[in-house]
KEKE-3310 file (N, C-alpha, C; in steps of 0.2 Angstrom, whole numbers, plus 5000, padded with zeros to 4 digits):
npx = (5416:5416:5425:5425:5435:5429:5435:5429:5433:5431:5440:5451:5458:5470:5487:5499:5495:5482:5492:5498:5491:5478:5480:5491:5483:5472:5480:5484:5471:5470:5481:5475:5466:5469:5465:5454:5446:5453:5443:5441:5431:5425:5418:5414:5404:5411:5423:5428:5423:5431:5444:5442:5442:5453:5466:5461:5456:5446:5437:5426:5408:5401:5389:5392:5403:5397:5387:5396:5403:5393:5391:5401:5399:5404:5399:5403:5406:5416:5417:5426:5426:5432:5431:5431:5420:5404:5397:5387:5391:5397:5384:5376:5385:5382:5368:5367:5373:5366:5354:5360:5360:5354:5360:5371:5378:5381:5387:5399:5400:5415:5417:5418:5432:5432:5423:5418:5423:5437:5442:5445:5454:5466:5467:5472:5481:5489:5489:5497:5508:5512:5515:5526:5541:5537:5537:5533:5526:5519:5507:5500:5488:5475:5467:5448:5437:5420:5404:5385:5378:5373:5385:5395:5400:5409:5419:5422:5423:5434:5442:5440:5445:5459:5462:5459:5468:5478:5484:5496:5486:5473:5457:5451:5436:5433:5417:5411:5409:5423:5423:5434:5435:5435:5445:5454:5453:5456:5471:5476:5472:5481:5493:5499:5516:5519:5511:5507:5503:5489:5482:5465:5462:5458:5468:5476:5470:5460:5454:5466:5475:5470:5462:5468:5484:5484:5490:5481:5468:5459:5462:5465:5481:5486:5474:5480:5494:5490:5487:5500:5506:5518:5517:5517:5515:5509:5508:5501:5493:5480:5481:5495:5497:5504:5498:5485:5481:5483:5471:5459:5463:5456:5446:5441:5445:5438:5427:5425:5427:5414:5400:5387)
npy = (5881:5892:5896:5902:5907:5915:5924:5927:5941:5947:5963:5975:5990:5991:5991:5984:5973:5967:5962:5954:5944:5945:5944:5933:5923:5922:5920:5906:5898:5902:5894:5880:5881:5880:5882:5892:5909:5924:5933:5944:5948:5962:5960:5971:5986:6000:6000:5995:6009:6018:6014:6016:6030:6033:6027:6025:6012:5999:5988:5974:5971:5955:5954:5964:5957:5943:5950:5954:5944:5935:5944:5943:5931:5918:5903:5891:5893:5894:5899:5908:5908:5919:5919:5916:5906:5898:5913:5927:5932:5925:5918:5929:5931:5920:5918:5931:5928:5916:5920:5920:5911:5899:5907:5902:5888:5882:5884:5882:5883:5887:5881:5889:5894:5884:5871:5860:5845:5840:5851:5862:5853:5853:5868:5871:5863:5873:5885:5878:5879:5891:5898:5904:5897:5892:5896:5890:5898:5905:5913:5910:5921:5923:5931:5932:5938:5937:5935:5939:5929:5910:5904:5910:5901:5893:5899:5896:5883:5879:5886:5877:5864:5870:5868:5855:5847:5851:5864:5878:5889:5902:5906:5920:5933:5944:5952:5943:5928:5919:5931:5947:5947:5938:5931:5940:5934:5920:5921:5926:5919:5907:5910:5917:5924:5929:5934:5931:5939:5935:5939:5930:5932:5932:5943:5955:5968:5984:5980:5971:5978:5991:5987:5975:5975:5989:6006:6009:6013:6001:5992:5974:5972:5982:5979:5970:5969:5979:5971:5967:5959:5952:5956:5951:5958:5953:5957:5947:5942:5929:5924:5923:5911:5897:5883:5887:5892:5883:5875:5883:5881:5867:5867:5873:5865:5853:5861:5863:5851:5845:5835:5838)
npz = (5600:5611:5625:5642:5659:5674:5688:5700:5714:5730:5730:5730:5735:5736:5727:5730:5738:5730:5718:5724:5730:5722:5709:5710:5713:5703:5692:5694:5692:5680:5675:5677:5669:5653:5640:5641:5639:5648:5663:5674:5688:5701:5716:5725:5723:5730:5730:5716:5711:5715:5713:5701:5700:5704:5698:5686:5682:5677:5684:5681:5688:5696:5686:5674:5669:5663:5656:5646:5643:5634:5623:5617:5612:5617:5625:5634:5651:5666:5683:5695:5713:5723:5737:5754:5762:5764:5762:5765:5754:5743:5741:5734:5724:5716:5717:5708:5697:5692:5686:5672:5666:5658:5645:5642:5635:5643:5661:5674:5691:5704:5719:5737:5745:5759:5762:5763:5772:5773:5765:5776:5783:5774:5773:5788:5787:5777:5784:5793:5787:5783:5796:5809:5818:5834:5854:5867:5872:5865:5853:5836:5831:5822:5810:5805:5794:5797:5799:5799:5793:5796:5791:5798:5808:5802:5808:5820:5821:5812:5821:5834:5830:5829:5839:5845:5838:5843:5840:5841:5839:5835:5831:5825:5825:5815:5812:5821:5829:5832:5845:5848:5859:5868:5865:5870:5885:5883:5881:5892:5902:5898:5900:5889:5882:5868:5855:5836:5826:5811:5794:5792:5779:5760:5754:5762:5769:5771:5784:5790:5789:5799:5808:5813:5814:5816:5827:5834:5847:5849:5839:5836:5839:5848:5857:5863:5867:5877:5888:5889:5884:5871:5855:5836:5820:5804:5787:5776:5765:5762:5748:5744:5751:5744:5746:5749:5736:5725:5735:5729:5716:5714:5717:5706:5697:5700:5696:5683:5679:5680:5675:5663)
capx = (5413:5421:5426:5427:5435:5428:5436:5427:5433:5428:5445:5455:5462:5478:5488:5503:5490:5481:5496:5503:5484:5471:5483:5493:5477:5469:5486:5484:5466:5472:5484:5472:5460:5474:5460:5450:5450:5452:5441:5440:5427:5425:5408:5414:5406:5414:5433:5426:5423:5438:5453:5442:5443:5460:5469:5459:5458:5441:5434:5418:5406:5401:5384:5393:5407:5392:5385:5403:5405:5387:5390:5405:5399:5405:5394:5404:5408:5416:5414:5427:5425:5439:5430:5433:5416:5398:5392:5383:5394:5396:5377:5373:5387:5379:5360:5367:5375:5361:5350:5362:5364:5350:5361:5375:5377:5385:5387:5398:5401:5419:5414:5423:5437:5432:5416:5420:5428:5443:5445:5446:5460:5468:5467:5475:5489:5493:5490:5505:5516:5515:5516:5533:5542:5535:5540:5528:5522:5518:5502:5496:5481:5470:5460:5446:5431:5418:5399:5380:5375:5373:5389:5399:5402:5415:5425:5420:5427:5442:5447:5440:5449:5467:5465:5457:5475:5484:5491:5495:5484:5469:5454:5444:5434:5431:5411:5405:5413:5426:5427:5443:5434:5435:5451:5459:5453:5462:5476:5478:5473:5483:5500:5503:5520:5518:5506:5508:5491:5491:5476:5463:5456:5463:5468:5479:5468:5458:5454:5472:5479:5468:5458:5472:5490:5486:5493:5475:5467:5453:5464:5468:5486:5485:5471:5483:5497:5487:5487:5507:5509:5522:5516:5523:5509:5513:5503:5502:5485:5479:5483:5502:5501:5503:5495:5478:5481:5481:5463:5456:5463:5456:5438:5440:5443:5431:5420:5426:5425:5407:5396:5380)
capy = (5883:5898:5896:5908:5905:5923:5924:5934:5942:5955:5968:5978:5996:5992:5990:5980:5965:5965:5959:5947:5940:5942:5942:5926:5916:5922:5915:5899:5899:5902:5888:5874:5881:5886:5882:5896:5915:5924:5936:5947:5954:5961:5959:5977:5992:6004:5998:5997:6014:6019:6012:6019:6035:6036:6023:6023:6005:5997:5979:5973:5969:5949:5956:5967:5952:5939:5952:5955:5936:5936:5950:5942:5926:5914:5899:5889:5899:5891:5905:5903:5913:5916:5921:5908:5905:5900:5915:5932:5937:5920:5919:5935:5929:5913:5920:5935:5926:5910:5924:5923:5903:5901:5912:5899:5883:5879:5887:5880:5890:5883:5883:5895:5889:5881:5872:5852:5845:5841:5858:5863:5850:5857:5874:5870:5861:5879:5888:5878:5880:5901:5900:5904:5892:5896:5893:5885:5903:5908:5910:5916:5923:5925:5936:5931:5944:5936:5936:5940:5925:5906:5902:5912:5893:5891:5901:5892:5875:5879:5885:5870:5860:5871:5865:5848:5846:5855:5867:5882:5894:5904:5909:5926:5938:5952:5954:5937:5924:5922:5939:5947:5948:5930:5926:5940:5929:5914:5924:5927:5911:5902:5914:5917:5930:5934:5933:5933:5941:5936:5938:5925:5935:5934:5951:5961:5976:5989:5975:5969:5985:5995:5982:5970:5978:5997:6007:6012:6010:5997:5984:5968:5974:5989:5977:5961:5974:5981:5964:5965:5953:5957:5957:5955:5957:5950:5960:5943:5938:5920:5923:5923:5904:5893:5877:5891:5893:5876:5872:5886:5878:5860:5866:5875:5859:5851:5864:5861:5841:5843:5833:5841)
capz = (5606:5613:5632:5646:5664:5676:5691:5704:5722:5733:5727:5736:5732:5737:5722:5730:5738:5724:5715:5728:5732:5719:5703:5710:5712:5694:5687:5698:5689:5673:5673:5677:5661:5647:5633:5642:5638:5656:5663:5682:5691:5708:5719:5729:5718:5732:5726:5709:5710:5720:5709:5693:5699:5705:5695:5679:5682:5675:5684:5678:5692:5690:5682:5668:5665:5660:5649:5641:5639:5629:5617:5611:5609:5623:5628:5641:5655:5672:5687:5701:5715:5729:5742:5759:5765:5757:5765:5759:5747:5739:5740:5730:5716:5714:5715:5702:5689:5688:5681:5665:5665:5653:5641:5638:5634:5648:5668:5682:5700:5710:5727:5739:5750:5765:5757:5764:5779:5769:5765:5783:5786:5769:5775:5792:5784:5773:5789:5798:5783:5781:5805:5812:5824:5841:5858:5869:5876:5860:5847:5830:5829:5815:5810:5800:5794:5799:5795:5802:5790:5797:5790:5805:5813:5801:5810:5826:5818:5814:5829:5839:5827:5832:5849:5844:5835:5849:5837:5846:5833:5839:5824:5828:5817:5814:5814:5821:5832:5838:5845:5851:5869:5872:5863:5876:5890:5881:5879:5898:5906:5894:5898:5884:5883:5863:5849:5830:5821:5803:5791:5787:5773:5756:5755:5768:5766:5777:5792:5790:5792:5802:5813:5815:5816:5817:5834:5834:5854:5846:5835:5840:5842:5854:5863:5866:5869:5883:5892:5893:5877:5865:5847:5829:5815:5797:5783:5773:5764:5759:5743:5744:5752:5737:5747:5746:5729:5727:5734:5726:5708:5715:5718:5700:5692:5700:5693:5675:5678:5683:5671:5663)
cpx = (5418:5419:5429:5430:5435:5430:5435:5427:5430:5432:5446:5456:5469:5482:5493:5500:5488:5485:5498:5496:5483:5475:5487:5487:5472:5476:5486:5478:5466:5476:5482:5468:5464:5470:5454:5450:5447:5449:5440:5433:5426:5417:5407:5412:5411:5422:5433:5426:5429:5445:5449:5445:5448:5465:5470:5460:5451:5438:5428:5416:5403:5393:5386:5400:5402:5389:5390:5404:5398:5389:5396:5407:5402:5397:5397:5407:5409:5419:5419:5427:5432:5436:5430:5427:5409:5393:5387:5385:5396:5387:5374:5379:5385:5370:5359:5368:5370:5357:5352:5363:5359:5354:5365:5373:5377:5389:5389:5402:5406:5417:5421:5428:5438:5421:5415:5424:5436:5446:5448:5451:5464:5472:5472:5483:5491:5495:5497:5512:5518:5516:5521:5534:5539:5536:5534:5523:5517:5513:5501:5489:5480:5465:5453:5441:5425:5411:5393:5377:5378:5381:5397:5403:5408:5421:5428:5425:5432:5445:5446:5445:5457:5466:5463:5464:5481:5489:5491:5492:5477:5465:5450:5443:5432:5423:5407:5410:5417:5428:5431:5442:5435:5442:5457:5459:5456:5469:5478:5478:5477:5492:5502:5509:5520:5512:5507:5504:5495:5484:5472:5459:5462:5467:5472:5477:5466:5458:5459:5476:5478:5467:5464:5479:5492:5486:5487:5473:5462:5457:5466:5476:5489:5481:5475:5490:5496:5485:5493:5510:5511:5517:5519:5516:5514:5505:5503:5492:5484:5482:5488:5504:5498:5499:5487:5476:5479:5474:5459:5456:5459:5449:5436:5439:5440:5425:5418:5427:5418:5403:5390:5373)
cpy = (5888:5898:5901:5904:5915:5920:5929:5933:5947:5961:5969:5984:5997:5990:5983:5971:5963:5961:5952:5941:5937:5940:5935:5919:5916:5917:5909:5897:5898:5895:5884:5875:5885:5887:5887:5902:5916:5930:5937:5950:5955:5962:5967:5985:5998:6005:5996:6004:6018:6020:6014:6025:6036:6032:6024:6016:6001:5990:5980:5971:5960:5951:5958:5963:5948:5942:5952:5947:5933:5938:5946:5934:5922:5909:5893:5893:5895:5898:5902:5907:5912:5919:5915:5904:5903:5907:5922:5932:5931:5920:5921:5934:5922:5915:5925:5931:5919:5912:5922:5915:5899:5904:5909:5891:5878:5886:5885:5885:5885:5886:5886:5889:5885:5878:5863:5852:5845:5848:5860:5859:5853:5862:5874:5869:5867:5881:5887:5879:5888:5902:5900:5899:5895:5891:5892:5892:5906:5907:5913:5914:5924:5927:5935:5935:5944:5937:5938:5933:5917:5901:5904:5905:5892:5893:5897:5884:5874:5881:5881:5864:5863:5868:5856:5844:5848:5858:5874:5889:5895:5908:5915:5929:5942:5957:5949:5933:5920:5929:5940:5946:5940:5925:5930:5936:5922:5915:5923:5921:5907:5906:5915:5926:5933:5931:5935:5933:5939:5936:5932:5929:5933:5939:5953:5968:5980:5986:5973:5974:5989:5993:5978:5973:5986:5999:6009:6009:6003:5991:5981:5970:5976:5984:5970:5963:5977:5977:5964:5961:5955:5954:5957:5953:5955:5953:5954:5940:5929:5920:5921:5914:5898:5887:5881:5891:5888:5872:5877:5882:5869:5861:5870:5870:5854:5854:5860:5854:5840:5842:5836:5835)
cpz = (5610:5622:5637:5652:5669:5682:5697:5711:5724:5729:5731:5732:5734:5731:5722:5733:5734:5718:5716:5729:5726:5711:5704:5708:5707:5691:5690:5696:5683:5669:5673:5672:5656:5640:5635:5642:5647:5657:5672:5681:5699:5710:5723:5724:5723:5729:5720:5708:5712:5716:5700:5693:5701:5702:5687:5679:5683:5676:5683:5686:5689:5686:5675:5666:5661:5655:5643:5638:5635:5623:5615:5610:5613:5625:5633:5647:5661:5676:5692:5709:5722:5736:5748:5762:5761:5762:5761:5754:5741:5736:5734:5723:5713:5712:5707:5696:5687:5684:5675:5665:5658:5645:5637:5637:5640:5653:5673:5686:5703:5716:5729:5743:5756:5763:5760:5768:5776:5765:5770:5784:5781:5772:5781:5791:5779:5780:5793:5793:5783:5791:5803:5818:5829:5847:5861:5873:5871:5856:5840:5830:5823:5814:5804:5799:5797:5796:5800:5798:5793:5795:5797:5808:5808:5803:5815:5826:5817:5821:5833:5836:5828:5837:5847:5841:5839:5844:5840:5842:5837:5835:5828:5821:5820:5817:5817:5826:5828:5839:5849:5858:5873:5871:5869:5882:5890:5883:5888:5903:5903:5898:5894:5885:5874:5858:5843:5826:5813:5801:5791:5782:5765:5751:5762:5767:5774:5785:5794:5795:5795:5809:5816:5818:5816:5822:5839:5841:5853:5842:5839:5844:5846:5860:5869:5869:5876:5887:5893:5889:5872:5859:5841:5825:5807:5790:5777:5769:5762:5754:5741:5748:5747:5739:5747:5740:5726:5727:5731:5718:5708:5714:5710:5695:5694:5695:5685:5672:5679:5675:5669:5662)
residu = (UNK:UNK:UNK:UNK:UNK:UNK:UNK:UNK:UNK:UNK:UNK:UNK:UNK:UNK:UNK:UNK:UNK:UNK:UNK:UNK:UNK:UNK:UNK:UNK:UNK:UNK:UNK:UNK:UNK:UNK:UNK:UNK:UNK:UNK:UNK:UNK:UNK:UNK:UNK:UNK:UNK:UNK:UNK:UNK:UNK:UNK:UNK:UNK:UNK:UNK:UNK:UNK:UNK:UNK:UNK:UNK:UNK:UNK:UNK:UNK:UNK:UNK:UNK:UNK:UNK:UNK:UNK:UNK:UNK:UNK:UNK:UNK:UNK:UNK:UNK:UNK:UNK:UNK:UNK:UNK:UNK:UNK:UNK:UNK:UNK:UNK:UNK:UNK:UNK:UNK:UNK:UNK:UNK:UNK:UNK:UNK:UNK:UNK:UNK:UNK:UNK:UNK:UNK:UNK:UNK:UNK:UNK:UNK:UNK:UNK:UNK:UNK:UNK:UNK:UNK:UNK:UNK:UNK:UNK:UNK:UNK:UNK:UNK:UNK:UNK:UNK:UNK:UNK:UNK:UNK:UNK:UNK:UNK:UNK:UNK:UNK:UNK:UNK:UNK:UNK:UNK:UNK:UNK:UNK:UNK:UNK:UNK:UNK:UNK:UNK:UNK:UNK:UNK:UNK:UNK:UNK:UNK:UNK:UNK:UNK:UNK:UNK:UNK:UNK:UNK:UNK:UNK:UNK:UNK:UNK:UNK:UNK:UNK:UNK:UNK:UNK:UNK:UNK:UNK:UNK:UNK:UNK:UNK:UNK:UNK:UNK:UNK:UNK:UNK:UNK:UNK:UNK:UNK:UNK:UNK:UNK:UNK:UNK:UNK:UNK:UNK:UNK:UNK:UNK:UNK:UNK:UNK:UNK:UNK:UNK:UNK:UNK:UNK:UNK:UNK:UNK:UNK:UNK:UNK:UNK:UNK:UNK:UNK:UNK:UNK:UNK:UNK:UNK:UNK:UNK:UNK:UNK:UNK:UNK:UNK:UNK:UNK:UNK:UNK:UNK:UNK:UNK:UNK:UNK:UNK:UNK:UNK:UNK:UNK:UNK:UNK:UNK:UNK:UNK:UNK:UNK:UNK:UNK:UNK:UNK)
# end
């Protein structure tokens, strides 16, 4: 029986993230299935099309990897995805690839990162190990992407769980709650004198860079700045914190533990 493990993220066009993210947490992927040949694909055709034509650098979408693991004869296949949420984008790679479940012998999906309460405590406890010491005036924010789909509350949860733990860390997103408009008012009732933005995406890509720590009058940065609060950003994604790594490889052997 010839065994596949496909490991599929959104992607990035940056080359150096890429490296320190999505390639650390494929080989952290890799080494919980050494009996499995290893396969990418990314769910983003934009940055699929992007890094083809400026790179020459060719990822399958998860559609045109399942057909690849077909044609050359593969019939267990375990799917892991590193996206942090079950929200759209998990969704649509879960609904895409059951179309082909059918085709093997065998089909399991690891769930994304934050999927169970103890994920959520998990996560937390990576969170305080990648923070910097802070003095009692001080927060890291986090910036997470956010969604329009009912999953958005997970944002919501972790941050009530920082304060529920009284850790001095403060969740926002990007497109959904929490938004920045309510964390500055945090920010100012609380007095806070600094604040430390770090990612929650796994990736430091465009929303890292542009939305988050760019000089730009609209990012978090310039906005929390314009309140009189000094600032340090960290272009740091999930991926580079090994206790991340970690639950990602734990919900993959789950997968590969799952009985048929």
């Amino acid at each position: 029986m010839k065994k596949a493990l496909l490991v599929v993220s959104f992607g990035t066009s940056y080359p150096e993230t890429r490296i320190k993210n999505i390639e650390t947490c494929e080989q952290a992927m890799r080494d919980i299935c050494p009996d499995r040949d290893f396969f990418r694909s990314w769910t983003s055709h934009i940055i699929r099309r992007k890094i083809a034509e400026r790179d020459q650098m060719y990822v399958d979408s998860p559609q045109q990897a399942l057909e690849r693991l077909i044609e050359q004869g593969y019939t267990d296949v375990v799917i892991q995805s590193l996206h942090i949420i079950n929200g759209d984008e998990y969704e649509k790679i879960t609904s895409e690839v059951l179309v082909y479940k059918d085709q093997f012998e065998r089909m399991e999906i690891g769930k994304p990162l934050l999927t169970t309460f103890a994920d959520f405590e998990a996560v937390i406890e990576a969170l305080k190990a990648q923070a910097p010491n802070l003095q009692p005036d001080e927060r890291v924010l986090f910036m997470g992407h956010g969604t329009t789909h009912h999953t958005f509350a997970a944002y919501a949860c972790i941050d009530h769980l920082f304060m529920d733990k009284k850790l001095p860390f403060i969740m926002g997103a990007v497109e959904s709650y929490p938004e920045i408009e309510t964390i500055l008012e945090r920010l100012q009732r609380d007095k806070v004198r600094k604040v430390h933005l770090m990612p929650f995406m796994i990736v430091a890509g465009d929303h890292a860079i542009n939305d988050m720590a760019s000089d730009e009058e609209d990012s978090w940065n310039s906005q929390i700045k314009a309140l009189g609060i000094e600032t340090e950003c960290y272009l740091q994604g999930l991926g580079e914190n090994e206790q991340i790594r970690a639950l990602f490889a734990q919900h993959l052997l789950d997968a590969v533990s799952e009985k048929q």
